[in-house]
DRENDO-1510 file (C-alpha; in Angstrom, 1 decimal, always signed):
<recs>
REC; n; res; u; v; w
REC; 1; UNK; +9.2; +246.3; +180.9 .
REC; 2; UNK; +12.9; +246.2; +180.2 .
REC; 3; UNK; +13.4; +244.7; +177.2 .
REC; 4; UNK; +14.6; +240.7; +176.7 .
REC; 5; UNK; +18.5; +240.6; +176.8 .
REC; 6; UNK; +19.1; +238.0; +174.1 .
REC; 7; UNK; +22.4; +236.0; +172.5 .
REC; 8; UNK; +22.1; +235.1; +169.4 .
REC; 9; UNK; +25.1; +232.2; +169.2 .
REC; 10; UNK; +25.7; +231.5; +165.3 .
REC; 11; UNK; +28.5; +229.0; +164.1 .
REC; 12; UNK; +27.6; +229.8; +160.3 .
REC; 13; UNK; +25.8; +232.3; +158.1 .
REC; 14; UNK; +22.8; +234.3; +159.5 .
REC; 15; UNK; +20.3; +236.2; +157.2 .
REC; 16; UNK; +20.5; +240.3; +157.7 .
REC; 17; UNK; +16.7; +240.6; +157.9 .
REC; 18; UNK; +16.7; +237.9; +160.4 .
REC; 19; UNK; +19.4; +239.7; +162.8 .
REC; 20; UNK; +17.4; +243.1; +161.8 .
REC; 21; UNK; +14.0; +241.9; +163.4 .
REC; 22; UNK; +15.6; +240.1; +166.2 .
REC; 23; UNK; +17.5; +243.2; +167.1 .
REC; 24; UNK; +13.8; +245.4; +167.1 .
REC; 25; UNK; +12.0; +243.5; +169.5 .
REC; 26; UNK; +15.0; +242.8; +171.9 .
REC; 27; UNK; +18.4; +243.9; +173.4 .
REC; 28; UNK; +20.3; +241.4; +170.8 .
REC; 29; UNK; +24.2; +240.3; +170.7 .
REC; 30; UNK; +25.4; +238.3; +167.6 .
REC; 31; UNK; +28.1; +235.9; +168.7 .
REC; 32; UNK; +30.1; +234.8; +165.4 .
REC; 33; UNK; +32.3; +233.2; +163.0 .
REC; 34; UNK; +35.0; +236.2; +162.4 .
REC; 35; UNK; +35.9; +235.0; +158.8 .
REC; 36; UNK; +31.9; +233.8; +157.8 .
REC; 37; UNK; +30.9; +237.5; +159.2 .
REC; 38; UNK; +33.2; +239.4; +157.0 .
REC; 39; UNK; +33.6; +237.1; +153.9 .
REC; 40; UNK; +29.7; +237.0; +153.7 .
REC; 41; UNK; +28.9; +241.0; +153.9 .
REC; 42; UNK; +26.8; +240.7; +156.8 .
REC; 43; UNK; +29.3; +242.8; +158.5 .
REC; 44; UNK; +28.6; +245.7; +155.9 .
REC; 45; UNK; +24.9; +244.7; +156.1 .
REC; 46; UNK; +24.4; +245.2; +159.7 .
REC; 47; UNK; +26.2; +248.6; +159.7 .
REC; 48; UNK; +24.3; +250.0; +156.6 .
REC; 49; UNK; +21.4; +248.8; +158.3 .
REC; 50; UNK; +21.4; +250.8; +161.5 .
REC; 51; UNK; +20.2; +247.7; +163.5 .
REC; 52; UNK; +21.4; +248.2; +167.3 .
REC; 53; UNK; +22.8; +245.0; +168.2 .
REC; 54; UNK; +26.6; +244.4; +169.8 .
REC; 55; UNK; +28.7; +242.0; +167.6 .
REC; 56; UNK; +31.3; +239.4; +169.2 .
REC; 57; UNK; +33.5; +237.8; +166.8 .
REC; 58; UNK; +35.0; +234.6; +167.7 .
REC; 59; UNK; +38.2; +233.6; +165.5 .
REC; 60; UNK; +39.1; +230.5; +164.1 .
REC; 61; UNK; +37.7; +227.9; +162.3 .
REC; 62; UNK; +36.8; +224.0; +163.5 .
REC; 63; UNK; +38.0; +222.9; +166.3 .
REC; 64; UNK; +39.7; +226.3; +167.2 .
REC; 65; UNK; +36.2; +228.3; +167.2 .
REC; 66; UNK; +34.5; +225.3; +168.7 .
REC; 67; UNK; +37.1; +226.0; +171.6 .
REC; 68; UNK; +37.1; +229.6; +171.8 .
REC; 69; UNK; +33.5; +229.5; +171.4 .
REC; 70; UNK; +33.0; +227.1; +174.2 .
REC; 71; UNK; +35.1; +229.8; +176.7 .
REC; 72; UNK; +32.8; +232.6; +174.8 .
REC; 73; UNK; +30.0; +231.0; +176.2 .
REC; 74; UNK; +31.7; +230.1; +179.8 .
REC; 75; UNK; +32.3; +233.8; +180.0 .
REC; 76; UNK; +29.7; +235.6; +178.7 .
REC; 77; UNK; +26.4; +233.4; +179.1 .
REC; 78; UNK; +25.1; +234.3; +182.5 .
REC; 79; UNK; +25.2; +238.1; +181.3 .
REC; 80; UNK; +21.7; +237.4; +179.2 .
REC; 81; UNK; +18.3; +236.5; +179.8 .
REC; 82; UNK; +18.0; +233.4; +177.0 .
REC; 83; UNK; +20.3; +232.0; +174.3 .
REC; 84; UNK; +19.2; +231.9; +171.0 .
REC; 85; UNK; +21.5; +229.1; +169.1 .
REC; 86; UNK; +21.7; +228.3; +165.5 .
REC; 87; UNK; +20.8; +225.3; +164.6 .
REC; 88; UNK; +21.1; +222.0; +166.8 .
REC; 89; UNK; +24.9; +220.6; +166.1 .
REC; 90; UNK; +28.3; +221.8; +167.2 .
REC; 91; UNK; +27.6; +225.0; +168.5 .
REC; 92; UNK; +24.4; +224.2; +170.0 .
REC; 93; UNK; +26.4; +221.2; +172.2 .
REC; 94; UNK; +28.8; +224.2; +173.7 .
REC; 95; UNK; +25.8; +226.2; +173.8 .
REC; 96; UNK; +23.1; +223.8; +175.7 .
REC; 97; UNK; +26.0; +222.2; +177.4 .
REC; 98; UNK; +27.0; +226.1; +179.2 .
REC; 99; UNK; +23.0; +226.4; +179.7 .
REC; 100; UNK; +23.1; +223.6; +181.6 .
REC; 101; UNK; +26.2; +224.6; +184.3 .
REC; 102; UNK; +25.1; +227.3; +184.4 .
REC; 103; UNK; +21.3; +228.1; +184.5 .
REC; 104; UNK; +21.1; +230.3; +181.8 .
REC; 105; UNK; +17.7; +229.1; +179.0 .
REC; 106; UNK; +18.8; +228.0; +175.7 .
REC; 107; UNK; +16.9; +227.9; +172.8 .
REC; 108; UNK; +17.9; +226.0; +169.5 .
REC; 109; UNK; +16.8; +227.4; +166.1 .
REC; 110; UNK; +17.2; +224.6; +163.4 .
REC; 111; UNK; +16.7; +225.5; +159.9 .
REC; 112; UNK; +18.1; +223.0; +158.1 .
REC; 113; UNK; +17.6; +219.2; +158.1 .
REC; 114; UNK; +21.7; +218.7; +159.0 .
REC; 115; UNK; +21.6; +215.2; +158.7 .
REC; 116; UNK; +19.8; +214.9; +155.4 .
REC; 117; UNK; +22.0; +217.8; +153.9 .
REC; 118; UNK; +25.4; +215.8; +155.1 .
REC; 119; UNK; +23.6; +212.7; +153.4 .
REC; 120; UNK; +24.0; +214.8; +150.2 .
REC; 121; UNK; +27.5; +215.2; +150.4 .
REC; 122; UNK; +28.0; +211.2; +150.1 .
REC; 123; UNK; +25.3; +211.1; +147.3 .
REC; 124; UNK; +27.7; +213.5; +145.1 .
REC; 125; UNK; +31.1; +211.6; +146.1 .
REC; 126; UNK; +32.1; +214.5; +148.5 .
REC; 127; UNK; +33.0; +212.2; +151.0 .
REC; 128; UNK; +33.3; +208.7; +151.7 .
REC; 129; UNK; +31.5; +206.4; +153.3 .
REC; 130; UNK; +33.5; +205.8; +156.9 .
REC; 131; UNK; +33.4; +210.1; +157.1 .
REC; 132; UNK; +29.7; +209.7; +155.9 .
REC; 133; UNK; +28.9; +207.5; +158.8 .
REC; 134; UNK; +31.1; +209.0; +161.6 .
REC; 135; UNK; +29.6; +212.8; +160.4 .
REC; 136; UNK; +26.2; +211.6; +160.7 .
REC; 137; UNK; +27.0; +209.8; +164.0 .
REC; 138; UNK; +28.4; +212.9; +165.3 .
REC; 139; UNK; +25.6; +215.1; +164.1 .
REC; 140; UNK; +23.5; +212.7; +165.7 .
REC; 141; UNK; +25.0; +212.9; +168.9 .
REC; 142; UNK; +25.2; +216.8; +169.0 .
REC; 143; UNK; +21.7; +216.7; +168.1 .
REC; 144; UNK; +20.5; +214.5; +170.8 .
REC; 145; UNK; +22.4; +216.3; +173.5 .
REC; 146; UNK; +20.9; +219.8; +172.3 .
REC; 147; UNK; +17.6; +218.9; +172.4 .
REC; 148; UNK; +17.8; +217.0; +176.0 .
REC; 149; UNK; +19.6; +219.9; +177.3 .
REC; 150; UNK; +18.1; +222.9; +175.8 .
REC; 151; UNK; +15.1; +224.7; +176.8 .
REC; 152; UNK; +12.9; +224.4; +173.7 .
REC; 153; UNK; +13.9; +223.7; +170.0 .
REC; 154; UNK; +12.6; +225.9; +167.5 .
REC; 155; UNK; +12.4; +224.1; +163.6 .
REC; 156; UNK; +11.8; +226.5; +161.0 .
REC; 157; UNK; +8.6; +224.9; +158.8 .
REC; 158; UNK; +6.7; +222.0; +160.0 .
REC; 159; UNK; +9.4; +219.4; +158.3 .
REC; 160; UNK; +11.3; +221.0; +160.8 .
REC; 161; UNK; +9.5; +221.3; +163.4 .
REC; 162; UNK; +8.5; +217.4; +163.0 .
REC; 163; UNK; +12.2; +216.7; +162.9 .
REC; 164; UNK; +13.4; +219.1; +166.1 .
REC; 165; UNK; +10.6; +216.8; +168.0 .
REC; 166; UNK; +12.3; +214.0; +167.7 .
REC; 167; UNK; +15.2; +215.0; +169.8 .
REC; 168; UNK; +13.6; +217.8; +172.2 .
REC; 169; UNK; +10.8; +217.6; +174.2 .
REC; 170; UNK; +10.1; +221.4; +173.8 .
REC; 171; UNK; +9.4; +221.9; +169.9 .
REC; 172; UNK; +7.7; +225.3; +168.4 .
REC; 173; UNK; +7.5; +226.4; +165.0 .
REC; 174; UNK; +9.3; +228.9; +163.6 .
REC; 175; UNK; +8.9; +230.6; +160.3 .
REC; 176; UNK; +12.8; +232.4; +160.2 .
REC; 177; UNK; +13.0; +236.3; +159.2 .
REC; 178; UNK; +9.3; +235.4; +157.3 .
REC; 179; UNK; +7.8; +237.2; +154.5 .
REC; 180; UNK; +7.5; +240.8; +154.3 .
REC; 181; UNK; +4.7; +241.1; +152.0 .
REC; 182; UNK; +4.6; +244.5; +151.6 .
REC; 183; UNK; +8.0; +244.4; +149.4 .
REC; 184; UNK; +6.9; +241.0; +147.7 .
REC; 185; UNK; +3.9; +241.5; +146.5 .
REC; 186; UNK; +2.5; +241.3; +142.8 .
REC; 187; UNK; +3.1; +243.5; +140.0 .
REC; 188; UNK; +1.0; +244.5; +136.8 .
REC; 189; UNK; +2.8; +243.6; +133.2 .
REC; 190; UNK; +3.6; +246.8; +132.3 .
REC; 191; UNK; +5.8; +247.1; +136.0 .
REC; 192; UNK; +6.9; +243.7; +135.1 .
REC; 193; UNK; +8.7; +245.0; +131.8 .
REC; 194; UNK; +9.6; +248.2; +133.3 .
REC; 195; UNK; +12.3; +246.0; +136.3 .
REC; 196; UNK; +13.6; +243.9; +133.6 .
REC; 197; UNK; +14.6; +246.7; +131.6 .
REC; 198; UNK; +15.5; +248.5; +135.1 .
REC; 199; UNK; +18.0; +244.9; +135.7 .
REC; 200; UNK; +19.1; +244.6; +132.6 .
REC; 201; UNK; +17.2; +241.2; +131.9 .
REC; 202; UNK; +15.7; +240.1; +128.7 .
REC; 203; UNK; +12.1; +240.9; +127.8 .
REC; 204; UNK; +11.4; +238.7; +125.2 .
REC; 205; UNK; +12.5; +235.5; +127.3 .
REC; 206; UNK; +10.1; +233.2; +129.7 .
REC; 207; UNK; +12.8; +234.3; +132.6 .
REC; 208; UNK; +13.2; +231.6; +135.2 .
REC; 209; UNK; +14.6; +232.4; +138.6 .
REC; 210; UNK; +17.1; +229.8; +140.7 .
REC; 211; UNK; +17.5; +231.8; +143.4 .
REC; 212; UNK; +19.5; +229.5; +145.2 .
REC; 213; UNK; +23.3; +229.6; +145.6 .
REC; 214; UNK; +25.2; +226.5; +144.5 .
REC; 215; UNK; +25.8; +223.8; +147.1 .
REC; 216; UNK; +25.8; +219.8; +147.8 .
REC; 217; UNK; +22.1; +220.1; +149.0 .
REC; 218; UNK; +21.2; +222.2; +145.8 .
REC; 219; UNK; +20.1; +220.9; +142.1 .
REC; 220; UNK; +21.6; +223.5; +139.8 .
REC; 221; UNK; +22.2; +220.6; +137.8 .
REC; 222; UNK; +18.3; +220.0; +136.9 .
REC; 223; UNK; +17.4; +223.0; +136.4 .
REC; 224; UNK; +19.7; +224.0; +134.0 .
REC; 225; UNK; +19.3; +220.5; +132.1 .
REC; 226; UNK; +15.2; +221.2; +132.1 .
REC; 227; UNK; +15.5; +224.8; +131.1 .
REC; 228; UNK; +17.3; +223.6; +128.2 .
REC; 229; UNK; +15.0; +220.2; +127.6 .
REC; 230; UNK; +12.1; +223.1; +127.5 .
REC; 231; UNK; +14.0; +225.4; +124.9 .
REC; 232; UNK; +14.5; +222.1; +122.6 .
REC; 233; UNK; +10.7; +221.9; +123.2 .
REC; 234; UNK; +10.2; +225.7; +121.8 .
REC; 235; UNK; +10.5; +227.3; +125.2 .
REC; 236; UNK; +12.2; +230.8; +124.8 .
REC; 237; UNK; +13.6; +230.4; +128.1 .
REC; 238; UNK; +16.1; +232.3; +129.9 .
REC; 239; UNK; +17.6; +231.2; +133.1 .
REC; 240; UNK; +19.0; +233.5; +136.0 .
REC; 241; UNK; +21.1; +232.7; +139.2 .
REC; 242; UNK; +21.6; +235.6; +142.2 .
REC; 243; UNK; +24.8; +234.7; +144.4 .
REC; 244; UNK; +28.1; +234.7; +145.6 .
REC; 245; UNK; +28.5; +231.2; +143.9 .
REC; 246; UNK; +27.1; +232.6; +140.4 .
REC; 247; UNK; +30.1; +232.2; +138.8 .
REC; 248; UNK; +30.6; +228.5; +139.8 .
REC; 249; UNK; +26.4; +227.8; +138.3 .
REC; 250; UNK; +27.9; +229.6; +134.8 .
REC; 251; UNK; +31.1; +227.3; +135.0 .
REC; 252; UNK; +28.2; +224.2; +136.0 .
REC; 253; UNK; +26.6; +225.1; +132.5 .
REC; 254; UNK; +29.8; +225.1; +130.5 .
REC; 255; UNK; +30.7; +221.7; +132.2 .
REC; 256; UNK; +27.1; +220.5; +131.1 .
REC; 257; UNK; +27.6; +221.3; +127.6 .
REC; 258; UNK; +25.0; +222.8; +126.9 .
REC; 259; UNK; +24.1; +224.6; +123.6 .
REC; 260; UNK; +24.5; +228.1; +123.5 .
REC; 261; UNK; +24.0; +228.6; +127.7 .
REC; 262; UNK; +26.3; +231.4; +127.1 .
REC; 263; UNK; +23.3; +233.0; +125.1 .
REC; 264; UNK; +20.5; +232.3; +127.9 .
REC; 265; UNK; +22.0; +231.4; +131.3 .
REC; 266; UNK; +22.4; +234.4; +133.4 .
REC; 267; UNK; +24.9; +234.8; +136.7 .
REC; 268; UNK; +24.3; +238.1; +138.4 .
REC; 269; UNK; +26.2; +238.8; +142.1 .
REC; 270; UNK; +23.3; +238.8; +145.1 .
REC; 271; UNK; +21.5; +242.0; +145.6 .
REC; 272; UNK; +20.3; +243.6; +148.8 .
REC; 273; UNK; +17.5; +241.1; +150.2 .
REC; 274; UNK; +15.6; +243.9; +152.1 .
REC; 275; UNK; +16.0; +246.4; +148.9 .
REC; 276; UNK; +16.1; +245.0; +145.2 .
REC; 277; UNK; +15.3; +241.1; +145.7 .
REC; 278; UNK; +12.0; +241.1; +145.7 .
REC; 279; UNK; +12.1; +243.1; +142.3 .
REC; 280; UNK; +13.9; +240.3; +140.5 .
REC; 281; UNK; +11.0; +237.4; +141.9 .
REC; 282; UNK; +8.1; +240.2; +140.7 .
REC; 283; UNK; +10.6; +240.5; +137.3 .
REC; 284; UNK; +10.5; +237.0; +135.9 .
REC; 285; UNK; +8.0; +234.3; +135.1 .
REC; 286; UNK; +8.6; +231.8; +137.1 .
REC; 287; UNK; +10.9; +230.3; +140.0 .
REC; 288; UNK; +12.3; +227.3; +140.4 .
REC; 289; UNK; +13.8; +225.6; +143.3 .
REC; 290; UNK; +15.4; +222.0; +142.6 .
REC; 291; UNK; +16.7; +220.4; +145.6 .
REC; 292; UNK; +18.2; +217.2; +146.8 .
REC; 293; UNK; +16.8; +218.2; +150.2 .
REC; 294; UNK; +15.3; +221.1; +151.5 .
REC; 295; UNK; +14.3; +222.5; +155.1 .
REC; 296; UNK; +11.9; +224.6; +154.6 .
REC; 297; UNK; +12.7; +226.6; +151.0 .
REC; 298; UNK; +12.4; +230.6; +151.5 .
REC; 299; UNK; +12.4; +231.5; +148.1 .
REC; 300; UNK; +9.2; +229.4; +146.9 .
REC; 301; UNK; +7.5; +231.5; +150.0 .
REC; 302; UNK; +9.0; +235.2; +148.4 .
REC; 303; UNK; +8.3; +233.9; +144.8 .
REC; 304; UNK; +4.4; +233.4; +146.0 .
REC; 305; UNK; +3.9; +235.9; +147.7 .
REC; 306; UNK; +4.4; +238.5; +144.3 .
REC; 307; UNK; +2.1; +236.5; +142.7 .
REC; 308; UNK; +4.8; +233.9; +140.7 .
REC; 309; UNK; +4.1; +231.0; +139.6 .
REC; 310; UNK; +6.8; +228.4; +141.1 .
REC; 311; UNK; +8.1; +224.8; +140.3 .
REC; 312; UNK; +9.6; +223.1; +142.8 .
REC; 313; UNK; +11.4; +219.3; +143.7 .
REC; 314; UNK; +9.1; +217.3; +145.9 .
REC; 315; UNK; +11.8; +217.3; +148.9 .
REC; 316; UNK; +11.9; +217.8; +152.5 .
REC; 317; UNK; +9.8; +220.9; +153.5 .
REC; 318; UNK; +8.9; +221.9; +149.7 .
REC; 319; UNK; +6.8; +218.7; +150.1 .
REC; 320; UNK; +5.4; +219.7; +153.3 .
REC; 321; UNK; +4.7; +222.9; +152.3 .
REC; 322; UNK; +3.9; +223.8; +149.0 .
REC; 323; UNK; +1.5; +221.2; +147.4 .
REC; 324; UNK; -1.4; +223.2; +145.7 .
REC; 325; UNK; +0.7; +226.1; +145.6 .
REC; 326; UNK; +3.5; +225.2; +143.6 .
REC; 327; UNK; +4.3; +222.5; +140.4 .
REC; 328; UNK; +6.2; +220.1; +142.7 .
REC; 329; UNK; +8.4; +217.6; +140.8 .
REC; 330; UNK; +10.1; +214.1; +141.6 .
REC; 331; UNK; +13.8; +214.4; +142.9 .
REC; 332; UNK; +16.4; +215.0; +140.1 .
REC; 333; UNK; +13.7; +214.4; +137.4 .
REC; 334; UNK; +14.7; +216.4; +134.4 .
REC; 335; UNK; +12.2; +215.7; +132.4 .
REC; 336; UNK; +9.4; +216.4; +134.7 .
REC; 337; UNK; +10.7; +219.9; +135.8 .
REC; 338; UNK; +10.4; +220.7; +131.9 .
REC; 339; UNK; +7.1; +219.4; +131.4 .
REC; 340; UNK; +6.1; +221.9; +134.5 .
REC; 341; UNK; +8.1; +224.9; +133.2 .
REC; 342; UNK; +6.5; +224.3; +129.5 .
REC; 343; UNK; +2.8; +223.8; +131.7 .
REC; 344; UNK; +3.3; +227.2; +133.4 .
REC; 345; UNK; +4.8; +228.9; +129.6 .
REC; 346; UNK; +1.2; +227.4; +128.6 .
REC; 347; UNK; -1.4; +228.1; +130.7 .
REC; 348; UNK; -0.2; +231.4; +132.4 .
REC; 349; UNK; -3.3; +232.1; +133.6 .
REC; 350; UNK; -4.0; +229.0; +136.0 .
REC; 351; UNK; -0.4; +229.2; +137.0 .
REC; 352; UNK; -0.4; +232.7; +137.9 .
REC; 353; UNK; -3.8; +231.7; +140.3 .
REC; 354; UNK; -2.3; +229.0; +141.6 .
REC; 355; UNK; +0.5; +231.6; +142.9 .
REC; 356; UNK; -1.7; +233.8; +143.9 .
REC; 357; UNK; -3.6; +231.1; +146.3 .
REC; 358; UNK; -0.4; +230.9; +147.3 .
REC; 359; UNK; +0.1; +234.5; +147.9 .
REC; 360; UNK; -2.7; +234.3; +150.0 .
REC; 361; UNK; -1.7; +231.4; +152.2 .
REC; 362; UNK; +1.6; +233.3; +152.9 .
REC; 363; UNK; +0.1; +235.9; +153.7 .
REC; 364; UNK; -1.7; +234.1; +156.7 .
REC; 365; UNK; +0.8; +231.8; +157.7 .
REC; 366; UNK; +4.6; +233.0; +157.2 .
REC; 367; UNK; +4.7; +237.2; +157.5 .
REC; 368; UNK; +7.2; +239.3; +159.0 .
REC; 369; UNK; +5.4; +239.8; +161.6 .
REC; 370; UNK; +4.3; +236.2; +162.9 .
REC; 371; UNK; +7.8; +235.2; +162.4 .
REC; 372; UNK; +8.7; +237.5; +165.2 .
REC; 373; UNK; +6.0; +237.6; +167.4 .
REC; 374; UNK; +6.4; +233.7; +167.6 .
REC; 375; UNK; +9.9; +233.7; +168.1 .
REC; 376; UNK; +10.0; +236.7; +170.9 .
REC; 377; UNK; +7.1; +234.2; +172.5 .
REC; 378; UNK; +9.3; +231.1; +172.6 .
REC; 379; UNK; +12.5; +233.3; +173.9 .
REC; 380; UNK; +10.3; +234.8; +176.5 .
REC; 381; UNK; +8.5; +231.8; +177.8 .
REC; 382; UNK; +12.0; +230.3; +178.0 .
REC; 383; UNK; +13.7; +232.8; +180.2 .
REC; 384; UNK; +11.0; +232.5; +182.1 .
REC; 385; UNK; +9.1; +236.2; +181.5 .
REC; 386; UNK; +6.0; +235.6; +179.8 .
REC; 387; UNK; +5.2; +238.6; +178.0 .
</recs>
């Protein structure tokens, strides 16, 4: 059978594994953001990774990709089988608005709660409140008109998928690029020491993992103030951050004042996520994920599934997903996130089983595999060849 002819319509960042595995099981363009493309190395990604997919960049920013994009779409739309379409705002409304005139399935993919996240923006004095309300009025809007129009609407997690619902008739879980668990998986002591020697990391430190990059949604902020509420506690804690925005979490110490972060906060530029990641969440000791909101929290899953212990804010889809698997902490509660850290530092052994059930509920529930299966299902029942 000839193989799905799919679009996959971003108007932001896209994950390489993501585009990787969509390009395998079908015949896959990548519509873009010119400037997010390049700026964000998936550009170098996608052509070290040998993935067969046809890139269209679309220039601009705003209002001048939301045009271009819009005659993209008028243009080029009825040339594929199904539309795949990030997330359920702006470029979603040209995308489910050009499925509509002219016949061609279009399929949302939400994996982020947008409202919630632009809620954030206010709560840190971002914004202010008129642009808070129009934003949200807007986003709204675009998200009503996506899901009435589009075929289905995929939410990544069941937070989600329970939020997608609301708008679309059509929901279906989706689980993103998913887990490969034959790169995260769990590591013996000794292999343990030998990658923080092979990164350069301490090995005499309880090493704790933010793996998230720094942004209005994010809470660098607690975790950096718990790591060091634990170290006052006699905690030999360390604390490392992967990312493009590293620098700006070493500057978010310094503005914090806190004592000697120069000593045990640790900024490191992102590494390969199909090559050395998972080496650095089988490295340390424990992850942590503080949020203000969250849609569905990758890292917590990758952290899990080698066998580390994880403490995360009770938010959003870290709520819905990772009670009994994780330490789960009230929002921006510094106090609690250290009493978790210092409960993992003293009882290893119950945290690292707690991961491990983890391990195993990952390994049933969000895998590579699933991820893509599912998601091939959805695009095919949409374009109407059921495989």
């Amino acid at each position: 059978m000839r193989r799905l002819k799919v679009l996959y319509f971003c108007e932001g960042y896209t994950d390489i594994r993501f585009v990787v595995g969509l390009a395998s099981a079908c015949d896959l363009t990548l519509a873009t953001p010119a400037w997010e493309f390049r700026s964000s190395g998936l550009a170098d990604r996608i052509r070290q990774s040998g993935a067969r997919v046809r890139v269209d960049e679309i220039h601009g920013r705003r209002l001048v990709f939301q045009a271009r994009s819009l005659a993209y779409l008028t243009r080029r739309a009825r040339e594929f089988d199904v539309v795949l379409s990030q997330g359920m705002s702006r470029g979603s409304l040209n995308s489910t608005v050009v499925g509509r005139l002219t016949g061609v399935p279009v399929v949302t993919y939400e994996s982020v709660p947008a409202v919630e996240y632009w809620r954030c923006r206010r709560e840190r004095g971002q914004i202010g409140p008129l642009k808070a309300m129009a934003g949200e009025a807007f986003l709204r809007g675009c998200m009503s008109i996506s899901g009435r129009l589009g075929k289905a609407a995929i939410g990544l997690g069941p937070y989600l998928t329970e939020m997608v619902g609301r708008y679309s008739a059509h929901p279906a879980t989706g689980y993103y690029y998913g887990v490969d668990t034959n790169l995260f998986k769990p590591v013996g002591l000794q292999e343990r020491t030998a990658l923080r020697r092979r990164h350069d990391l301490p090995e005499d430190r309880f090493l704790v993992f933010f793996a998230s990059r720094v942004s209005h949604e994010k809470d660098p902020e607690t975790v950096l103030l718990a790591t060091a509420k634990a170290r006052e506690r006699g905690l030999n804690a360390g604390l490392l951050n992967l990312g493009g925005g590293f620098q700006d979490f070493l500057a978010l110490a310094r503005r914090l004042g806190l004592e000697d972060a120069g000593q045990w906060v640790v900024g490191r530029p992102a590494v390969h996520p199909m090559e050395d990641l998972c080496e650095l969440f089988q490295a340390v000791d424990l992850v942590a994920q503080s949020s203000l909101e969250e849609g569905a929290g990758m890292s917590p899953l990758e952290a899990l599934a080698c066998g580390t212990p994880v403490v995360a804010t009770r938010v959003g889809g870290l709520a819905a997903q990772l009670d009994g698997y994780a330490q789960l902490t009230p929002r921006r509660d510094v106090t609690a996130m250290a009493d978790a850290m210092l409960w993992v530092s003293n009882n290893r052994d119950a945290a690292r089983a707690q991961a491990e059930k983890g391990r195993k509920w990952v390994e049933s529930t969000w895998t590579r595999e699933r991820a893509f299966h599912e998601l091939m299902d959805v695009l095919e029942r949409a374009s109407g060849r059921p495989a």
